[in-house]
C-alpha distance (Angstrom), angle and dihedral (degrees) to the residues before:
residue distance angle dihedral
X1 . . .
X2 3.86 . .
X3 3.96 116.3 .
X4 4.04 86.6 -103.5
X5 3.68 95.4 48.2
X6 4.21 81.5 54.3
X7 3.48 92.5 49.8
X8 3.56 98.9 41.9
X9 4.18 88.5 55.4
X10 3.76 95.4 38.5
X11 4.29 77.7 59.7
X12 3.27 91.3 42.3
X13 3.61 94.6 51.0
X14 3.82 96.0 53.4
X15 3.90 94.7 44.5
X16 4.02 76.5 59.7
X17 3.81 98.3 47.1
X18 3.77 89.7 45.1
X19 4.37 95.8 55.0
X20 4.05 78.9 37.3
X21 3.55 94.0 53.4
X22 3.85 88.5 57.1
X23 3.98 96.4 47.5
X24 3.88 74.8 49.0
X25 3.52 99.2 62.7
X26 4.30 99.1 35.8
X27 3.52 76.5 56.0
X28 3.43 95.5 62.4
X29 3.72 93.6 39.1
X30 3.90 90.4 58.6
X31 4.06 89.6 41.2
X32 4.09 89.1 54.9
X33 3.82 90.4 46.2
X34 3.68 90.6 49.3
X35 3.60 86.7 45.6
X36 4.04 85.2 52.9
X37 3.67 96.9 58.0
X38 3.96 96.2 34.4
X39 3.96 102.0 -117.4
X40 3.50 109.1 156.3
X41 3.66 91.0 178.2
X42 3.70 89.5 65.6
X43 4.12 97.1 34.5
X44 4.36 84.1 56.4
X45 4.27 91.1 51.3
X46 4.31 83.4 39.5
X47 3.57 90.1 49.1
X48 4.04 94.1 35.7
X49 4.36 77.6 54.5
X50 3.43 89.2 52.1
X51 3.63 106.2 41.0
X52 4.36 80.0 51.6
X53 3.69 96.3 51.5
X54 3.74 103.5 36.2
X55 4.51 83.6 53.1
X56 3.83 91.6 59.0
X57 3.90 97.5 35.2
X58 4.08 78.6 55.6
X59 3.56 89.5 50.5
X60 3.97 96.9 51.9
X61 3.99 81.1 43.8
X62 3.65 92.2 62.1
X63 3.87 94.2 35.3
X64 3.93 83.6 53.9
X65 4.03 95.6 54.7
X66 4.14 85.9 50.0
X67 3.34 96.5 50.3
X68 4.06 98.9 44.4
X69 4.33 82.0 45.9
X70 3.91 88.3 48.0
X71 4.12 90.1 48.2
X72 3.54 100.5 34.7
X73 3.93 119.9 17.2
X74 3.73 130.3 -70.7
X75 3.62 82.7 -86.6
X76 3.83 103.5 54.0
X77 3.55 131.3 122.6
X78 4.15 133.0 -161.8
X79 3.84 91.2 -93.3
X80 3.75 86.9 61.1
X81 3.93 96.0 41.0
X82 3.57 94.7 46.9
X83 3.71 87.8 51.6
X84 3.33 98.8 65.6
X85 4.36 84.6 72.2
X86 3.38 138.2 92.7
X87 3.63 118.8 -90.8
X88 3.92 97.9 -101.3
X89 3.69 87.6 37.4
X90 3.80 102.1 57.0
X91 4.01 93.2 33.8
X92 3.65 82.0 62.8
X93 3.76 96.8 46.7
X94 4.03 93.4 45.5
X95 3.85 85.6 55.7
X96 3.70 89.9 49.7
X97 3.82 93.3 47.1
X98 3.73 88.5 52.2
X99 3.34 98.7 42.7
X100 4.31 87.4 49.9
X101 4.40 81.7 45.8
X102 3.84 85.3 55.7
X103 3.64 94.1 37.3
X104 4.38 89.3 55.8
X105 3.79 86.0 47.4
X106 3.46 102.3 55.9
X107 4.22 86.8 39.1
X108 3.99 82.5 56.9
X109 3.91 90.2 52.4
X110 3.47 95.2 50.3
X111 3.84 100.4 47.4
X112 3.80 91.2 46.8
X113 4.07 85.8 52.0
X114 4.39 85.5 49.0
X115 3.34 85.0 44.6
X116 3.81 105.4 46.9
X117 3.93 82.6 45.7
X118 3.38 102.2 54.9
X119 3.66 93.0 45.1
X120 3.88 91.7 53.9
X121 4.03 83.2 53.0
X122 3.37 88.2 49.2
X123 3.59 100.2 56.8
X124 3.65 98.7 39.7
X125 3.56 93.4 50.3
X126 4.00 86.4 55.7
X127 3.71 90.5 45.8
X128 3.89 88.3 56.5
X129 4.20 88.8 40.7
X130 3.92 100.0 48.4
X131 4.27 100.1 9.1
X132 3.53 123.5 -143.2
X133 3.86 123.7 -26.7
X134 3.58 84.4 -155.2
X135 4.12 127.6 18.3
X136 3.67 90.6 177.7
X137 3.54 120.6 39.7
X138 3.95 119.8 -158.3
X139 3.60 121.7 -87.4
């Protein structure tokens, strides 16, 4: 693979990540409404969705940290890959890569809200199951 082909795909790859990252986070929308209204059928296909997108998103991640190693040293980062653009070229891709940085964040946010959720269901549901271990605790 010549150096263009490598930065072509490494482009490629975050153009991906970035319309993935937004499948990502309706995802997670639909998985904490589900979670809302207690459908397991529809949490499983969510989390089936999930499980799907979050495997190829990996992928591209590990594709990504070859190619920027292949263009700029097994040490490179993104600063240093997108450096080696033209101006126009690598303002675009810095806004990209912060917009895909913002887009992981807010991902983040919204899994840890699904999570935090379906751990309070959890627990309440094996409060009503099993009841208290203790109603009284000591003084």
């Amino acid at each position: 693979m010549s150096r263009q082909d490598a930065m072509r795909a490494l482009l490629a790859g975050i153009a991906d990540d970035l319309q993935a990252y937004a499948q990502l986070q309706e995802l997670l929308h639909d998985q904490f409404r589900a979670a809302l209204r207690h459908k397991a059928s529809e949490l499983q296909a969510v989390a089936e969705a999930i499980g799907t997108l979050v495997d190829a998103m990996q992928q591209r991640r590990s594709d990504r940290v070859a190619l920027v190693q292949r263009l700029v040293g097994e040490t490179g980062n993104m600063a240093q890959a997108f450096a080696l653009l033209k101006n126009a070229a690598r303002e675009k891709m810095e806004a990209d890569w912060a917009s895909l940085e913002t887009a992981v964040l807010e991902c983040k946010r919204l899994s840890k809200r699904n999570g935090d959720l379906l751990a309070e269901q959890y627990t309440i549901m094996q409060r009503v199951l099993h009841g208290e271990e203790q109603i009284y605790a000591p003084a």
